[in-house]
KEKE-3310 file (N, C-alpha, C; in steps of 0.2 Angstrom, whole numbers, plus 5000, padded with zeros to 4 digits):
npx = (3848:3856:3860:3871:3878:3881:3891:3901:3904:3907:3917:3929:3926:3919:3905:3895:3893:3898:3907:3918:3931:3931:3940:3943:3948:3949:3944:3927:3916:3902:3893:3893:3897:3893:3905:3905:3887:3873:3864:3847:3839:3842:3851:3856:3868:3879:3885:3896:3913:3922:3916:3913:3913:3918:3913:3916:3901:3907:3915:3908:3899:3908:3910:3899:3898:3911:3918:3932:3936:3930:3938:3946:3943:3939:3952:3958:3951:3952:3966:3965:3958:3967:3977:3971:3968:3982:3987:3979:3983:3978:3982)
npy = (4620:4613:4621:4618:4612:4622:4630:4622:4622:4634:4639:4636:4641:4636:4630:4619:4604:4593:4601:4596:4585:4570:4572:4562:4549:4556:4554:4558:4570:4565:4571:4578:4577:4575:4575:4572:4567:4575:4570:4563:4577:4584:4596:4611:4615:4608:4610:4617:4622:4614:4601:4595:4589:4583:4570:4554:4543:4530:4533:4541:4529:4519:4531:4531:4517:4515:4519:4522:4526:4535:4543:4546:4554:4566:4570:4572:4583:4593:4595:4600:4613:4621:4621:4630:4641:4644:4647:4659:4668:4670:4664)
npz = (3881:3896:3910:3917:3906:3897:3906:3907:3894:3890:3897:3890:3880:3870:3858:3857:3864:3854:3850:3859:3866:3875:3892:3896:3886:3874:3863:3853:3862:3872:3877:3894:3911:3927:3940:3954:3961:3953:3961:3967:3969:3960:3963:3961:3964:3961:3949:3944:3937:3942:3944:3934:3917:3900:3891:3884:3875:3881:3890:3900:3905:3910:3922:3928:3931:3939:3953:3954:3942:3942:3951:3944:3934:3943:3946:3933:3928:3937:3936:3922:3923:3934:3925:3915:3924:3926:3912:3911:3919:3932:3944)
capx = (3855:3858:3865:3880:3884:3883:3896:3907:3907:3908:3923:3933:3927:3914:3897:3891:3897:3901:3916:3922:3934:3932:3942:3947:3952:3949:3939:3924:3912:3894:3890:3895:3896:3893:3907:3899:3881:3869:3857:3837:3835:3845:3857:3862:3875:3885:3886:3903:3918:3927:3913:3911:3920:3916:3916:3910:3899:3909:3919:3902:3896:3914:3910:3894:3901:3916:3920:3939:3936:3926:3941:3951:3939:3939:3958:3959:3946:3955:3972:3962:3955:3974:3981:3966:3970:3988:3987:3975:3987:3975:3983)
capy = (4618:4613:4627:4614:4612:4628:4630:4620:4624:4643:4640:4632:4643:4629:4634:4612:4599:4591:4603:4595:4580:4566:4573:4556:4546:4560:4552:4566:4569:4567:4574:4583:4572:4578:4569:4572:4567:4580:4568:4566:4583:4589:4600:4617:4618:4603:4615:4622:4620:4607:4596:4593:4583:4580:4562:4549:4538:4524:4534:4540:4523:4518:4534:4528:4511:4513:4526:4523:4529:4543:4548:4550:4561:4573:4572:4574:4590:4597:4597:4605:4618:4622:4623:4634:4646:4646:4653:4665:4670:4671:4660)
capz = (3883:3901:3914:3918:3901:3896:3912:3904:3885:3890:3901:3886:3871:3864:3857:3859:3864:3848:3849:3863:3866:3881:3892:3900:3884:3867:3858:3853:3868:3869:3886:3902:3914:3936:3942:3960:3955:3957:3967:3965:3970:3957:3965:3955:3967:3957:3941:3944:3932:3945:3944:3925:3912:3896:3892:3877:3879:3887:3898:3902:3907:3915:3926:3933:3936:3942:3959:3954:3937:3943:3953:3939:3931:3947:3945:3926:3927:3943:3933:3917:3927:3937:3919:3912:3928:3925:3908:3911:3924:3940:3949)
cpx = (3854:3862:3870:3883:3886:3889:3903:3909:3908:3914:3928:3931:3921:3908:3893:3895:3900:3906:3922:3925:3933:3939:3947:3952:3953:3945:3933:3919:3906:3891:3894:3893:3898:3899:3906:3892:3877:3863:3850:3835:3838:3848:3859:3869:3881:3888:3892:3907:3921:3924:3911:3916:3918:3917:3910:3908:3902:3914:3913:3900:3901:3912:3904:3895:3905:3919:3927:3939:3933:3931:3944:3948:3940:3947:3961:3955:3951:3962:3971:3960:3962:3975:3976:3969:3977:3988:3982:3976:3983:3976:3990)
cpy = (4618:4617:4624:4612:4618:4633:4629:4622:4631:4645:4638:4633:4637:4633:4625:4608:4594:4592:4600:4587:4577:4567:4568:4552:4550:4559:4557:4564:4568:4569:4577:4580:4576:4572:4567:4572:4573:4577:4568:4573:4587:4594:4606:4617:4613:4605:4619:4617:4613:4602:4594:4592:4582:4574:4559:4545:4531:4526:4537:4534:4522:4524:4535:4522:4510:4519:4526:4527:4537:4548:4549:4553:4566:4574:4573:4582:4594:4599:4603:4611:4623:4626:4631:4642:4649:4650:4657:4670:4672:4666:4661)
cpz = (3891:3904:3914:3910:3898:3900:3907:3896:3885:3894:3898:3881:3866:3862:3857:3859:3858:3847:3853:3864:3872:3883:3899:3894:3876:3864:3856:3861:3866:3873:3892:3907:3921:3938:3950:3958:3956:3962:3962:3965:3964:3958:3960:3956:3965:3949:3942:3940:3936:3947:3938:3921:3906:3896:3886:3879:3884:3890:3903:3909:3913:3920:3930:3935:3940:3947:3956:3947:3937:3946:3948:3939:3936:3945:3937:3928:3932:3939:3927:3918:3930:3928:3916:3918:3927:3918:3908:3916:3932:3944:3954)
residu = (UNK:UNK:UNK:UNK:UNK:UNK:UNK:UNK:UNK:UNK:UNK:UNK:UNK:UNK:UNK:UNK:UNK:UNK:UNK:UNK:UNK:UNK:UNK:UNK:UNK:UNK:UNK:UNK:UNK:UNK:UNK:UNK:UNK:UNK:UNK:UNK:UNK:UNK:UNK:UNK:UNK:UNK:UNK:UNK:UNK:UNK:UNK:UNK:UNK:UNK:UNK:UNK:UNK:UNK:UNK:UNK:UNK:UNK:UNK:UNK:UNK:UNK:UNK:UNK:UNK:UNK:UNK:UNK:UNK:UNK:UNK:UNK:UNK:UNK:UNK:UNK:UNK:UNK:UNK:UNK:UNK:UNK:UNK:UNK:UNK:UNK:UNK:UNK:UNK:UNK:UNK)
# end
């Protein structure tokens, strides 16, 4: 398993993505998607919670096609994130 995914399923209780829903339109997820890319070099430093999304494959695709799509995704995650913070009261 991927260090960035294990990010994100560790930070929301999951044990694989299969558990998790696209958390642009619901549908199940099939991936964790960098919504900043990591680049060629591969970047570690893009494996934080506020840069990862679950997503099915065709929000997927939509989110390498589409930079307007992509921002939703940063602003759907950034909202998931807020909320996650909230109730866990550190905020």
């Amino acid at each position: 398993m991927q260090s960035y995914t294990k990010t994100y399923l560790t930070a929301y209780g999951l044990r694989d993505v299969s558990e998790c829903f696209c958390d642009m339109c619901g549908d199940m997820g099939t991936s964790i998607h960098h919504i900043d890319s990591k680049g060629l070099g591969s970047s570690k430093y893009k494996d934080f919670l506020e840069n990862l999304i679950c997503v099915c494959l065709s929000c997927h695709t939509k989110a390498h096609n589409s930079g307007e799509f992509n921002r939703l995704c940063k602003i759907k995650i950034l909202e998931k994130v807020l909320d996650k913070v909230k109730r866990e009261d550190k905020f």
